[in-house]
C-alpha atoms as an extended CHARMM CRD file, in Angstrom:
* protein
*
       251  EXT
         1         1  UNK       CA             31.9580000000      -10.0560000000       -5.8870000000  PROA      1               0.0000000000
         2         2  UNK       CA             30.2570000000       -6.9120000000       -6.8620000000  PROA      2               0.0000000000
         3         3  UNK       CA             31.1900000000       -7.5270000000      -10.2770000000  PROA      3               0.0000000000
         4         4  UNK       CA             30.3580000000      -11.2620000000      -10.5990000000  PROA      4               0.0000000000
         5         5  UNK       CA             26.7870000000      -10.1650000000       -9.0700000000  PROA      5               0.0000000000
         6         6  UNK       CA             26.2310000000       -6.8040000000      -11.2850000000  PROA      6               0.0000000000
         7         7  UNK       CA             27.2220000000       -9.4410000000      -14.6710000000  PROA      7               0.0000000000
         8         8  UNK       CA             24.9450000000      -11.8900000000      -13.2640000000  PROA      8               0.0000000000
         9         9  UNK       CA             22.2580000000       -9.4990000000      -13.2140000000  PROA      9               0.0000000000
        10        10  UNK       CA             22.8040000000       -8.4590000000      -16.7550000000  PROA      10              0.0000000000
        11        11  UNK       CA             23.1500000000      -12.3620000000      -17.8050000000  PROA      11              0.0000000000
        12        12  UNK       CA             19.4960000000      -13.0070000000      -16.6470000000  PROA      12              0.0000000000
        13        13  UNK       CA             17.8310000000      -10.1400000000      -18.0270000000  PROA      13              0.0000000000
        14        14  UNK       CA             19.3520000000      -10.7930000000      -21.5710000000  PROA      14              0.0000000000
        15        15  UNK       CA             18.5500000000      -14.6530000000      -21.2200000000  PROA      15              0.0000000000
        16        16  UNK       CA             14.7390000000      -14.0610000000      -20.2460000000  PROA      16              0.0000000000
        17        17  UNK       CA             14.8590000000      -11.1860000000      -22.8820000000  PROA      17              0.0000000000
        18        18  UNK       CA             15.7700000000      -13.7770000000      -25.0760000000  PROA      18              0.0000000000
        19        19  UNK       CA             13.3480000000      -16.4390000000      -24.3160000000  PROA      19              0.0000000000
        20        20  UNK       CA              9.9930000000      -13.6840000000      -23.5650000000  PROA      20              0.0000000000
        21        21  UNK       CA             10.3700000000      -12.9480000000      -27.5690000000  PROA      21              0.0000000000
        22        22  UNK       CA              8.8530000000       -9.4030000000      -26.8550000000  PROA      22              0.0000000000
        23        23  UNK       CA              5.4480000000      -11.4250000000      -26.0050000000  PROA      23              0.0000000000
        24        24  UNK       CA              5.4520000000       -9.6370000000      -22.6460000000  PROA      24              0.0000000000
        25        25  UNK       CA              7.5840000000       -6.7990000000      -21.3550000000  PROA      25              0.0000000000
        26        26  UNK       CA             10.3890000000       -7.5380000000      -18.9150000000  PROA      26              0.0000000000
        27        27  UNK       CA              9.8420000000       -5.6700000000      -16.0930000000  PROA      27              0.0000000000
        28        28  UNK       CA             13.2120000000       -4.8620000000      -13.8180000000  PROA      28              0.0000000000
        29        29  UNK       CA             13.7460000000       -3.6840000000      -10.2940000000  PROA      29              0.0000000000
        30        30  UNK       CA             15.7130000000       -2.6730000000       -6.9110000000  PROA      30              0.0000000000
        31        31  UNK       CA             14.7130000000       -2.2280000000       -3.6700000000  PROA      31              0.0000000000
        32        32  UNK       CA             14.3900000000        1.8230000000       -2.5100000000  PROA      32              0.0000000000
        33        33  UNK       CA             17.3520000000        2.9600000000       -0.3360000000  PROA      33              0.0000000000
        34        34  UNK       CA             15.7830000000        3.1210000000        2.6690000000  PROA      34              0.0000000000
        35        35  UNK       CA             14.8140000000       -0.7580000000        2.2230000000  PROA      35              0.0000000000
        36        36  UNK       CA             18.0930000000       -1.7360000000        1.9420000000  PROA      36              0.0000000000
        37        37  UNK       CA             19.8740000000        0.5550000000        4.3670000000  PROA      37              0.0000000000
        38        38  UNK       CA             17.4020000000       -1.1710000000        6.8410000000  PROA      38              0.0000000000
        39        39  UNK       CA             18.3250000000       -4.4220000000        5.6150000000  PROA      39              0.0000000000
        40        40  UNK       CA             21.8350000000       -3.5960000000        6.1250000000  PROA      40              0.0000000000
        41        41  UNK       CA             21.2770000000       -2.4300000000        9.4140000000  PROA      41              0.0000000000
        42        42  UNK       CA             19.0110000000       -5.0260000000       10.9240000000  PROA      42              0.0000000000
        43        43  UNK       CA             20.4610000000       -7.6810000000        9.6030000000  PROA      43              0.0000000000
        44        44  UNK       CA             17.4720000000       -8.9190000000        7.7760000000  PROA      44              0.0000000000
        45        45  UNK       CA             13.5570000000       -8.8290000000        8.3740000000  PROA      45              0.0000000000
        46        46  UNK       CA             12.7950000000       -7.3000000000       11.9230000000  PROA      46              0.0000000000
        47        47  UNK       CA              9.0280000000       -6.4550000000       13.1920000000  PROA      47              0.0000000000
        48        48  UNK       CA             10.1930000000       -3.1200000000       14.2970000000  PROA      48              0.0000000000
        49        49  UNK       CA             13.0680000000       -1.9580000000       12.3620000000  PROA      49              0.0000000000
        50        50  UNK       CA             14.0840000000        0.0500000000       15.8750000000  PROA      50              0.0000000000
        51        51  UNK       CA             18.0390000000       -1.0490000000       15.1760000000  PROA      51              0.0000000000
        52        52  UNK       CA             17.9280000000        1.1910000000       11.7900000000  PROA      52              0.0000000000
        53        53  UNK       CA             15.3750000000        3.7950000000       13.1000000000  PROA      53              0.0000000000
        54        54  UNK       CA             17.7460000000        4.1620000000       16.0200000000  PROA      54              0.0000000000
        55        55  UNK       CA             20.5720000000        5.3060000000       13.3450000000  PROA      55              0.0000000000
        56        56  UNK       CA             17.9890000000        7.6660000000       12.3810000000  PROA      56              0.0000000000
        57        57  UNK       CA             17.7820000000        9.4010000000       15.3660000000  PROA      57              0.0000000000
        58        58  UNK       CA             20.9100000000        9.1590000000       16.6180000000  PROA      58              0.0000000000
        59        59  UNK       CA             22.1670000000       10.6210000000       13.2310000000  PROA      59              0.0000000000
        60        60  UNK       CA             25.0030000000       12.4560000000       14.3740000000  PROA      60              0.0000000000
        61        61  UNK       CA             26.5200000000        9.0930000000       15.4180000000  PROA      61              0.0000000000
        62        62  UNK       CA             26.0700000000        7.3290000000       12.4960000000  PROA      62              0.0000000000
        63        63  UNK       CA             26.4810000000        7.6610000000        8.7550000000  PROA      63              0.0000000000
        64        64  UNK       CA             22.8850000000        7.3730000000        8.1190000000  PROA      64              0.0000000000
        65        65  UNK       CA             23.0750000000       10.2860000000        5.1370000000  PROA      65              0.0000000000
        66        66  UNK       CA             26.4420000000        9.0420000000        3.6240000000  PROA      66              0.0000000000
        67        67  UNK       CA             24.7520000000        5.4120000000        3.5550000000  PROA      67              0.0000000000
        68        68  UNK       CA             20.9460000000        6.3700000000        1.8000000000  PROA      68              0.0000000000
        69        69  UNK       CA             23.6070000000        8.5850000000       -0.4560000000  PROA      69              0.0000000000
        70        70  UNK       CA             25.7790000000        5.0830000000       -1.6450000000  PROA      70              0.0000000000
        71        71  UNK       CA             23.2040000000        3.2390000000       -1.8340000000  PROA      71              0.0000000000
        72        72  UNK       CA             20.5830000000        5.4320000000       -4.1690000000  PROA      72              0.0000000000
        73        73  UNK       CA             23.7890000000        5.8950000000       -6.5910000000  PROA      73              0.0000000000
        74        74  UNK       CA             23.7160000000        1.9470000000       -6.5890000000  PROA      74              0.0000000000
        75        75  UNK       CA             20.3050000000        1.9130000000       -7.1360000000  PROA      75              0.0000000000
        76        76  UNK       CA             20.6320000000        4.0860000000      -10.3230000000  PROA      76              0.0000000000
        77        77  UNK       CA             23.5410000000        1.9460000000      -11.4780000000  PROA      77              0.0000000000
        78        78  UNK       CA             21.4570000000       -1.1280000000      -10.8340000000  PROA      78              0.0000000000
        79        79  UNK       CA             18.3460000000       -0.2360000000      -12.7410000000  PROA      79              0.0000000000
        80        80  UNK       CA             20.5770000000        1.4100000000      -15.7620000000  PROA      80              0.0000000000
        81        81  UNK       CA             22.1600000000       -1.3160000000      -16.1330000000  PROA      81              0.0000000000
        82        82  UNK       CA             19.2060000000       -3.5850000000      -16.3180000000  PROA      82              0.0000000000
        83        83  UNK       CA             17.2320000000       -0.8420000000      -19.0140000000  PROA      83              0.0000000000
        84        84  UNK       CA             20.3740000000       -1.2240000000      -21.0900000000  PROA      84              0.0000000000
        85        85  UNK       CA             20.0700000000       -5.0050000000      -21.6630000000  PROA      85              0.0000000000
        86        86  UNK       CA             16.5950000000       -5.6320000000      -21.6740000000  PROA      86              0.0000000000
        87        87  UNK       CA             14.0710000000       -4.3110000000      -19.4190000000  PROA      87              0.0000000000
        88        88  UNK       CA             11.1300000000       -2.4440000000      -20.6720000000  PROA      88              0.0000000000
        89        89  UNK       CA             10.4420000000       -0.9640000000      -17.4820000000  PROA      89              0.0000000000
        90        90  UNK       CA             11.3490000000       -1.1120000000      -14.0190000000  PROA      90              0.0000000000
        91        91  UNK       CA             10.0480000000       -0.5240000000      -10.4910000000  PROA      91              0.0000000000
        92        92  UNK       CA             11.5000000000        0.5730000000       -6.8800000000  PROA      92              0.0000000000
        93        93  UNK       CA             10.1510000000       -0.9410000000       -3.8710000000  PROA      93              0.0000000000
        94        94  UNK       CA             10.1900000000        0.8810000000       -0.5430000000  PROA      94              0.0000000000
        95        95  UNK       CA              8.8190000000       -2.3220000000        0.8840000000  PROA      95              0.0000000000
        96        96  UNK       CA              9.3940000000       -1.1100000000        4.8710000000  PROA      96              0.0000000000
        97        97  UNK       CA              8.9420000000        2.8240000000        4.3890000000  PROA      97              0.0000000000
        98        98  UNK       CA              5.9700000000        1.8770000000        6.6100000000  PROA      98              0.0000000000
        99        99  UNK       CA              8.1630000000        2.0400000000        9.3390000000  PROA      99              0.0000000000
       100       100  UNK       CA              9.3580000000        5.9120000000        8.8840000000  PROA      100             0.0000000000
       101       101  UNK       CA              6.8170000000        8.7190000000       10.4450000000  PROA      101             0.0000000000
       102       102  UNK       CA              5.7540000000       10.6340000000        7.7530000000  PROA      102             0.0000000000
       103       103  UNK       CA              7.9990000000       13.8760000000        8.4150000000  PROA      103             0.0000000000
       104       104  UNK       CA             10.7650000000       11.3650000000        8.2740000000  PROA      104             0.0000000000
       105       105  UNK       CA              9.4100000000        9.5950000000        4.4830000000  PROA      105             0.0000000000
       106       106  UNK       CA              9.0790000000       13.2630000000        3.5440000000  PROA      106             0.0000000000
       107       107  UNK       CA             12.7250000000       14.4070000000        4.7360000000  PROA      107             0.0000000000
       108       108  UNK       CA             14.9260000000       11.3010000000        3.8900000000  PROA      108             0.0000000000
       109       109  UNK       CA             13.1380000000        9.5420000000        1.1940000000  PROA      109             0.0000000000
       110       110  UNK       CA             10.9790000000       11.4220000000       -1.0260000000  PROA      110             0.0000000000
       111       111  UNK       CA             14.4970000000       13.5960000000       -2.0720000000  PROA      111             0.0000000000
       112       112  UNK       CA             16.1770000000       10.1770000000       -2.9170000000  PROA      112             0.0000000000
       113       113  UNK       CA             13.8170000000        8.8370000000       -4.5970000000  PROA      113             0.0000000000
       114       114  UNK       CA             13.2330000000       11.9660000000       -6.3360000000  PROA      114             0.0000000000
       115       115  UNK       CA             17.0950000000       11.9260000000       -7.4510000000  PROA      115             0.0000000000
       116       116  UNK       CA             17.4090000000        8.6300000000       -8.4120000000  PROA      116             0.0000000000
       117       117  UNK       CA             14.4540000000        8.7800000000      -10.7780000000  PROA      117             0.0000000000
       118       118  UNK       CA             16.1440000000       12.1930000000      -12.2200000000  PROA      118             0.0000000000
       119       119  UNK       CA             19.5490000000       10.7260000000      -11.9980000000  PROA      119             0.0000000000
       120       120  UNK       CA             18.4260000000        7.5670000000      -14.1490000000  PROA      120             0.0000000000
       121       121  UNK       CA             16.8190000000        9.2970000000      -16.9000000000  PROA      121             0.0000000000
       122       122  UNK       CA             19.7170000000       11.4930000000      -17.3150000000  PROA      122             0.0000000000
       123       123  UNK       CA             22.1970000000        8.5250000000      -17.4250000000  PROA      123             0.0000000000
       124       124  UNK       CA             19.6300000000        6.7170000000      -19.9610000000  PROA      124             0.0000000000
       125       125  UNK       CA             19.4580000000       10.3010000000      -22.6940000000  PROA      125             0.0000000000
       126       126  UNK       CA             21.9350000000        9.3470000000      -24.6260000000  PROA      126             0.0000000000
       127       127  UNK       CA             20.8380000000        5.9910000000      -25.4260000000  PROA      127             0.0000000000
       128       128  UNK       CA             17.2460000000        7.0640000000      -26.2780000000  PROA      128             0.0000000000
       129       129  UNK       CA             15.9910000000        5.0500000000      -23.3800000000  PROA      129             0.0000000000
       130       130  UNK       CA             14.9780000000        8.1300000000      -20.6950000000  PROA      130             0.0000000000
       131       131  UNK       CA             11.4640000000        7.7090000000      -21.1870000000  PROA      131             0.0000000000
       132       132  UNK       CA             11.7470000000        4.0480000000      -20.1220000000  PROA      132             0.0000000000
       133       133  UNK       CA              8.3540000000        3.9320000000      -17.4460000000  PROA      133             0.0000000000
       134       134  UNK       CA              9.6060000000        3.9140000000      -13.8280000000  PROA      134             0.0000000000
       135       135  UNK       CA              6.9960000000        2.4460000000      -10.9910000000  PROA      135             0.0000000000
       136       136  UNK       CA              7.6660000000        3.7000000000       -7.5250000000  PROA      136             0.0000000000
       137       137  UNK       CA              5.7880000000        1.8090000000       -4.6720000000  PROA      137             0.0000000000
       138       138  UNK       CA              6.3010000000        3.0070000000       -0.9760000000  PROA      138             0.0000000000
       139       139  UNK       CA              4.0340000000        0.6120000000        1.5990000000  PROA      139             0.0000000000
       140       140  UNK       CA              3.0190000000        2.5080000000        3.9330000000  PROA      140             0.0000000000
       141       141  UNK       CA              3.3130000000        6.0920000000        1.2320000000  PROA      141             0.0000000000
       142       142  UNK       CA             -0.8300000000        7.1330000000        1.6840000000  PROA      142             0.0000000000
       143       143  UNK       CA              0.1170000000        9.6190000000        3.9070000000  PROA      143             0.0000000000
       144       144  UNK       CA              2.4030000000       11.3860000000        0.9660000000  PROA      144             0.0000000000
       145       145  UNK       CA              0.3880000000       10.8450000000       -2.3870000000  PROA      145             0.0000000000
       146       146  UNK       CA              0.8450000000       14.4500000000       -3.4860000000  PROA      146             0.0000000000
       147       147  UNK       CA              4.8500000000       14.3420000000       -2.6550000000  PROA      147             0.0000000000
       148       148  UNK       CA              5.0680000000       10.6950000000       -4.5010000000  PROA      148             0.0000000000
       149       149  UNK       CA              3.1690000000       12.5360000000       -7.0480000000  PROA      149             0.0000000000
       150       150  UNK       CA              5.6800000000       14.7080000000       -7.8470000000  PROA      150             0.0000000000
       151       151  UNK       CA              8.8790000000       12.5190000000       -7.9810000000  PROA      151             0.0000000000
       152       152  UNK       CA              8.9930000000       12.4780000000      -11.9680000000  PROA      152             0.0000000000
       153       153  UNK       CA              7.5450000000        8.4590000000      -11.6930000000  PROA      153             0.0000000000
       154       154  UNK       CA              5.0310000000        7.2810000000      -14.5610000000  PROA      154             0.0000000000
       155       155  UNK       CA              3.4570000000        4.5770000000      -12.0180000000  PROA      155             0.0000000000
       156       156  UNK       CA              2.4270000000        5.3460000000       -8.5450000000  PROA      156             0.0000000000
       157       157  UNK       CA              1.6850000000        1.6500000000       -6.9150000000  PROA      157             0.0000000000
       158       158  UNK       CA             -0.5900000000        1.4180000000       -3.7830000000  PROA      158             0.0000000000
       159       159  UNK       CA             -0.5460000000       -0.5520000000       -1.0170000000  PROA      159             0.0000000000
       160       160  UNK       CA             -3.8860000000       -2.6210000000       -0.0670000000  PROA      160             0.0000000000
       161       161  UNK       CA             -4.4580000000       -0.7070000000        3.1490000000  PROA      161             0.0000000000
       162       162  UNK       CA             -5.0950000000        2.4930000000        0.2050000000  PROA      162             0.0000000000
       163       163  UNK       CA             -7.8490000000        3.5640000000       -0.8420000000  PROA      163             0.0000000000
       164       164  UNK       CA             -7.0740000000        4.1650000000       -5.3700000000  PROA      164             0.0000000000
       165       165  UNK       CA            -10.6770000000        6.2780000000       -5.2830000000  PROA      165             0.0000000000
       166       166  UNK       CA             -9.0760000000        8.4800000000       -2.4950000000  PROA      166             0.0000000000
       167       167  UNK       CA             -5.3720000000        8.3040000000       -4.4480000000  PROA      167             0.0000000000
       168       168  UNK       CA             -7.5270000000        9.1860000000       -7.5560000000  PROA      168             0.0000000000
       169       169  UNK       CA             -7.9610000000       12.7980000000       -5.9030000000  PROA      169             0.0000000000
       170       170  UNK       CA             -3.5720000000       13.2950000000       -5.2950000000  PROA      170             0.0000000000
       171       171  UNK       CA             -2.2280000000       11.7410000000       -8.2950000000  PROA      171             0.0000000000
       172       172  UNK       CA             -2.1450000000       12.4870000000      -11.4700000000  PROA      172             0.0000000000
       173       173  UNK       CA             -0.0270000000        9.9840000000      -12.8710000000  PROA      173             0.0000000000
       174       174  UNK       CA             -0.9590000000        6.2560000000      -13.5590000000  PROA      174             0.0000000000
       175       175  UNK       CA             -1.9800000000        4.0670000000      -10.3120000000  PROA      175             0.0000000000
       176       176  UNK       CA             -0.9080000000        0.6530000000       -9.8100000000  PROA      176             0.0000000000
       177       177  UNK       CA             -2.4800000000       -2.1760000000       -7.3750000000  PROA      177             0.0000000000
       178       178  UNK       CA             -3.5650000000       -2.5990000000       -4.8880000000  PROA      178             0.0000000000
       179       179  UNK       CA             -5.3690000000       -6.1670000000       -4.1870000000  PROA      179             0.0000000000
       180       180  UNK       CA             -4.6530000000       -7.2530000000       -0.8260000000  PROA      180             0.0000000000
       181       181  UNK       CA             -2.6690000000      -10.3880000000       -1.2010000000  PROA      181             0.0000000000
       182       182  UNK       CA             -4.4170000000      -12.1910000000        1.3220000000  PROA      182             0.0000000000
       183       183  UNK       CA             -7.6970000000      -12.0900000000       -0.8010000000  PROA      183             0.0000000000
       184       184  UNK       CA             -6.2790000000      -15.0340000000       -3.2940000000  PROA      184             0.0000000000
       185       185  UNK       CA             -6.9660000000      -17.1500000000       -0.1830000000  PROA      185             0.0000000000
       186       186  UNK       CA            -10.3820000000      -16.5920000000       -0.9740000000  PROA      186             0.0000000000
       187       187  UNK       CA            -12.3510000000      -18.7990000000       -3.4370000000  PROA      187             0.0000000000
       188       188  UNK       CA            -12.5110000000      -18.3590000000       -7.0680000000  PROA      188             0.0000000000
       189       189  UNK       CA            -16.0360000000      -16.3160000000       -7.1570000000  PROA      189             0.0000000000
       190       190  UNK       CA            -14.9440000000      -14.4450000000       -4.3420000000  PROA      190             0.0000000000
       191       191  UNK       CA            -11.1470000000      -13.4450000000       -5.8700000000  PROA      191             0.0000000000
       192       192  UNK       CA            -13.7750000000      -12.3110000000       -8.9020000000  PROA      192             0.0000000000
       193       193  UNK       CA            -15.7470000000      -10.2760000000       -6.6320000000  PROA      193             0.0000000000
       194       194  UNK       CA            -13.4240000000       -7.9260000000       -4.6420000000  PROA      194             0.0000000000
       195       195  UNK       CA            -11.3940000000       -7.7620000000       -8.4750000000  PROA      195             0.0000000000
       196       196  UNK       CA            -14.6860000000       -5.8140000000       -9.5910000000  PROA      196             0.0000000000
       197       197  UNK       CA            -15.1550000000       -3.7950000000       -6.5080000000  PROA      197             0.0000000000
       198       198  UNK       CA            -11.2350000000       -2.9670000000       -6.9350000000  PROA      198             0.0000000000
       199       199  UNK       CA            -11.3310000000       -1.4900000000      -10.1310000000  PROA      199             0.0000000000
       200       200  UNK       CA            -15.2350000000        0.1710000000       -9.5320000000  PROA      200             0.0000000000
       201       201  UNK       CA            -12.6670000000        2.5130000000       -7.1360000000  PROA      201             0.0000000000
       202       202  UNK       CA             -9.7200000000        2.4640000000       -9.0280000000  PROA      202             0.0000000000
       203       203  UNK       CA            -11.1520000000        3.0770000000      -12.7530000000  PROA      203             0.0000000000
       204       204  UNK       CA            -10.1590000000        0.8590000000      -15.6760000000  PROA      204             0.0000000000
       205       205  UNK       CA             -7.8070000000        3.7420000000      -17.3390000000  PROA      205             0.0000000000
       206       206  UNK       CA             -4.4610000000        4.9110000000      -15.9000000000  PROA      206             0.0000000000
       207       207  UNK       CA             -4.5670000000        1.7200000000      -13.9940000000  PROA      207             0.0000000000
       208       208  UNK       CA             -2.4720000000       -1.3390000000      -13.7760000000  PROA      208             0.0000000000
       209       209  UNK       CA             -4.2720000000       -4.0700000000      -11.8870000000  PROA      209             0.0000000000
       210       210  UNK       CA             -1.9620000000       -5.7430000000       -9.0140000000  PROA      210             0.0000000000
       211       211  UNK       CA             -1.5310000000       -6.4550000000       -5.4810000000  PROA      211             0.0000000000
       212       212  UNK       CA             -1.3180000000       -4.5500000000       -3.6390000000  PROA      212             0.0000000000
       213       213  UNK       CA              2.0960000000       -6.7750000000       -2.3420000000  PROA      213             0.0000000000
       214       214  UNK       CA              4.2330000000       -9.0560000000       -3.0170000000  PROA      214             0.0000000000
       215       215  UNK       CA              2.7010000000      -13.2640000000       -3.5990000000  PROA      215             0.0000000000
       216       216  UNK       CA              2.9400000000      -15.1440000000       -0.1400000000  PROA      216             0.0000000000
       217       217  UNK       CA              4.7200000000      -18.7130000000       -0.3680000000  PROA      217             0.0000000000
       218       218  UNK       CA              2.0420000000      -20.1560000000        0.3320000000  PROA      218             0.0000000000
       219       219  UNK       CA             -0.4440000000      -18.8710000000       -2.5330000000  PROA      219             0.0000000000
       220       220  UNK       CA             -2.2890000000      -21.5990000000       -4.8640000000  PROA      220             0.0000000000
       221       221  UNK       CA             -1.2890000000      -20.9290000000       -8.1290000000  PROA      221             0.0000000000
       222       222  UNK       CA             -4.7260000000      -21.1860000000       -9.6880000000  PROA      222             0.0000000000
       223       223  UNK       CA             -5.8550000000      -18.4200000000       -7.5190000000  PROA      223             0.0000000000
       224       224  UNK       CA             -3.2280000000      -16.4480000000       -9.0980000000  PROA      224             0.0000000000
       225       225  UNK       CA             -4.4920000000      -17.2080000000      -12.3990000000  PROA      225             0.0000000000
       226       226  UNK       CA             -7.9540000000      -16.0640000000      -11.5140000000  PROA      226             0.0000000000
       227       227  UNK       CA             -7.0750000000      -12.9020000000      -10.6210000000  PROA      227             0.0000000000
       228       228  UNK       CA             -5.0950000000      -12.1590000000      -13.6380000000  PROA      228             0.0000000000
       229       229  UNK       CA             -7.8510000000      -13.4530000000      -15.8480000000  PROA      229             0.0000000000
       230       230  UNK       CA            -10.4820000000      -11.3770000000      -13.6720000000  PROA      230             0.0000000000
       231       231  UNK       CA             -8.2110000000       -8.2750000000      -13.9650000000  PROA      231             0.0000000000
       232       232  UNK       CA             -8.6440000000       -8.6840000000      -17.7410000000  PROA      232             0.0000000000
       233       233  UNK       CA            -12.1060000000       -9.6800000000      -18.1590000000  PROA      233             0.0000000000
       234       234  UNK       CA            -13.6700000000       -7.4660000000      -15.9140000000  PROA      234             0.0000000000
       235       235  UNK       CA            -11.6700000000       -4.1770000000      -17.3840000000  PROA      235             0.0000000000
       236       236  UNK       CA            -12.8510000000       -5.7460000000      -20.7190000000  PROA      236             0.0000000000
       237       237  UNK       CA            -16.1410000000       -5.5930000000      -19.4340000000  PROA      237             0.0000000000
       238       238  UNK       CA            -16.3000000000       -2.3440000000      -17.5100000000  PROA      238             0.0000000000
       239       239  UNK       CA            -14.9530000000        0.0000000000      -20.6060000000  PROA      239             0.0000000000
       240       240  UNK       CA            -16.8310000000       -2.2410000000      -22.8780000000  PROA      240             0.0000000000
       241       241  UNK       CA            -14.1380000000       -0.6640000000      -25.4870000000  PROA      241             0.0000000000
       242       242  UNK       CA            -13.1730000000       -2.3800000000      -29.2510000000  PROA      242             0.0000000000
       243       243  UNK       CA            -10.1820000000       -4.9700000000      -28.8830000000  PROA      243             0.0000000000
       244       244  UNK       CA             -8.3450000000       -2.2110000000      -30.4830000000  PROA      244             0.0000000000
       245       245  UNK       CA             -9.0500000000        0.4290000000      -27.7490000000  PROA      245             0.0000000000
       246       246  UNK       CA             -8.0670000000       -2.2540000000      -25.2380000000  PROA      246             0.0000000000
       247       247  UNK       CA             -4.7780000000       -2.8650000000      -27.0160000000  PROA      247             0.0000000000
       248       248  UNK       CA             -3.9900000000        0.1850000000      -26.8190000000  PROA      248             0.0000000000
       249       249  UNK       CA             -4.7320000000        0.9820000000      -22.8020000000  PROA      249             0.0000000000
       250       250  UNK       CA             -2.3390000000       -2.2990000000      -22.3690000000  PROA      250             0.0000000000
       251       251  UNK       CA              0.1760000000       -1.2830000000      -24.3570000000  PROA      251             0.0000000000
């Protein structure tokens, strides 16, 4: 099954390689290991996450370092394999570190994500491909901006609940985000609006406009469209820079 899954994988990033012609880049990724080991755990989706945080403090009981271990060596795997056939760059989501205190981000996750970032470049050397841009996002990370900082990551992406002018002042690496996903409920003028007062924090450079989430189900389409066409023409706007210039900072 693993295998049938892993070729699967490999099958849909060459396909959509195929059929993107280079127009866009393909972006891969993987959930973070302490995402999935609460997955595992729980079962699925829980408000609390207390069934996996109880492994976590009840450590000597269960195999809680053995598990992050297996499953940030899959994550490497996963995200090599995906560079190799096609992926320009890839990202790791840490969708519920919001749940871990931050002594407990600091202890358990920043050294895993730390290794698997070192760990995939190394496997990548000899096929040229180590400086293939990784994008870590941790919901929940503010409180460690200077630890994410230093995990070797190109991209640092933010949350909505983060401020980027107060990131600004702990990274020095590229931001990414961090549009609360709730604002494309808003109307057109108004997805505009908080667009500009994003990026007046954020800065146009070192920045990759975003949510600051994933898209709810239930998001119109055309709102979506807005605030990718807002992201572009207001940046345009606010570095009032030659098309060349521009080109450039996209590319």
């Amino acid at each position: 099954k693993q295998w049938y899954q892993r070729r699967v994988a490999i099958t849909a990033g060459k396909l959509t390689c195929e059929k993107l012609k280079k127009r866009v880049p393909l972006i891969g990724f993987s959930g973070g290991p302490w995402t999935l080991f609460s997955y595992m755990v729980e079962g699925g989706t829980s408000k609390t996450y207390s069934k996996s945080k109880k492994w976590l403090y009840q450590q000597s009981s269960y195999p809680v370092s053995e598990l992050l271990t297996t499953l940030s060596n899959a994550i490497v795997d996963h995200l090599y394999q995906q560079i190799l056939h096609g992926c320009e760059l890839v990202q790791i989501f840490e969708s519920n570190s919001e749940y871990l205190t931050p002594a407990m981000f600091r202890e358990l996750l920043i050294p895993r994500l730390s290794s698997i970032i070192s760990s995939l470049r190394a496997k990548l050397a000899p096929h040229n491909l180590s400086n293939t841009p990784i994008i870590v996002f941790c919901k929940g990370g503010a409180h460690s901006l200077t630890h994410l900082d230093g995990l070797g990551a190109d991209v640092i992406a933010l949350d909505w609940t983060c401020d980027p002018e107060l990131a600004r002042d702990f990274v020095s690496h590229s931001l990414q985000g961090n549009l609360d996903p709730c604002a494309l409920y808003g109307s057109h003028d108004n997805i505009r609006q908080r667009v500009r007062d994003m990026l007046t924090r954020s800065g146009c450079r070192r920045m990759i406009g975003n949510l600051g989430h994933g898209l709810y189900p239930d998001t119109d389409p055309d709102k979506v469209g807005t605030f990718v066409d807002a992201l572009h023409e207001i940046s345009e706007e606010m570095l009032g820079s030659s098309n060349e210039e521009l080109q450039s900072l996209y590319t």
